[in-house]
N, C-alpha and C positions, 0 to 999 in steps of 0.2 A: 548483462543488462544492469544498469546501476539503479536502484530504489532511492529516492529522498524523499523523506520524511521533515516537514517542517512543523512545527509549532509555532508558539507565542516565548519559550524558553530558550529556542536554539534548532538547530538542525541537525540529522546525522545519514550517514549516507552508507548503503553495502550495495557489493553487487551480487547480485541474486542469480537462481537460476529460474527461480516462478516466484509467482504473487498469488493466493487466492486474499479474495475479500469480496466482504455482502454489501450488496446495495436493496435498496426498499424493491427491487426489481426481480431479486435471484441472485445466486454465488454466482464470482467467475473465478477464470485462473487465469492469469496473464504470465504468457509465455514471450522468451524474446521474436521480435518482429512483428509482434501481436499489431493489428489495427489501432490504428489513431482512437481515442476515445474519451471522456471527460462523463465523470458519474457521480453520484452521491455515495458516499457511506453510509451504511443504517449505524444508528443508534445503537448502545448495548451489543455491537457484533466484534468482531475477532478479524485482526488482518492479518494472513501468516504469510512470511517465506521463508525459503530455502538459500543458504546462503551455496554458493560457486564449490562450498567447501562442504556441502550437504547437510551443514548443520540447520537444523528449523529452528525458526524463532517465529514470536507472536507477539502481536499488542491489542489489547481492550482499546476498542473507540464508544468509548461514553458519550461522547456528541458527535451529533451526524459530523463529516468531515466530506472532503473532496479530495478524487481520483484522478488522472490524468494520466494521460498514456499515451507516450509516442513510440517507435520502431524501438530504441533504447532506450529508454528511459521510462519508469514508473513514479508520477512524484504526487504526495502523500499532503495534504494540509489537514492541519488537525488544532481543533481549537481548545485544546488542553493540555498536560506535561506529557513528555513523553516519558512511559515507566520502564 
C-alpha cells in the first residue's frame, strides 16, 4: 500500500504496511484493501506507520489535515512542513 503525504513544501511517498492516525472521531488503523474513506485529522495528534520493511515512523499534525483512503493508497494533505 503506498502512503503520500502532501504539503505546502513538497511531497513524499513510502509504501507501508498500516497507518494508524486520530481523527476528532477516534483512532483507526488502515490496513491494505481497507474501505474507501476520506476523514479529518485532529489537531496536536500523531500519524504513524510501518514501512514494508517494519520500520515505524511518525509525524506531529499540528493542524487538522485530511485523510483519504482508497483499496491502495492512503494520501495525507497537511497544511504544514513536513518534519
Amino acid at each position: 500500500m503506498n502512503l503520500l503525504i502532501i504539503s505546502p513544501e513538497g511531497k513524499k511517498t513510502y509504501t507501508v504496511a498500516w497507518v494508524k492516525a486520530e481523527t476528532p472521531q477516534g483512532a483507526l488503523t488502515i490496513h491494505p484493501e481497507h474501505a474507501p474513506l476520506i476523514v479529518t485529522l485532529r489537531e496536536n495528534s500523531e500519524l504513524v506507520f510501518q514501512l514494508t520493511t517494519e520500520e515505524e515512523h511518525s509525524l506531529l499534525v499540528h493542524r487538522s489535515g485530511f485523510l483519504e483512503v482508497d483499496r491502495k493508497h492512503v494520501i495525507v494533505l497537511l497544511n504544514q512542513a513536513i518534519e
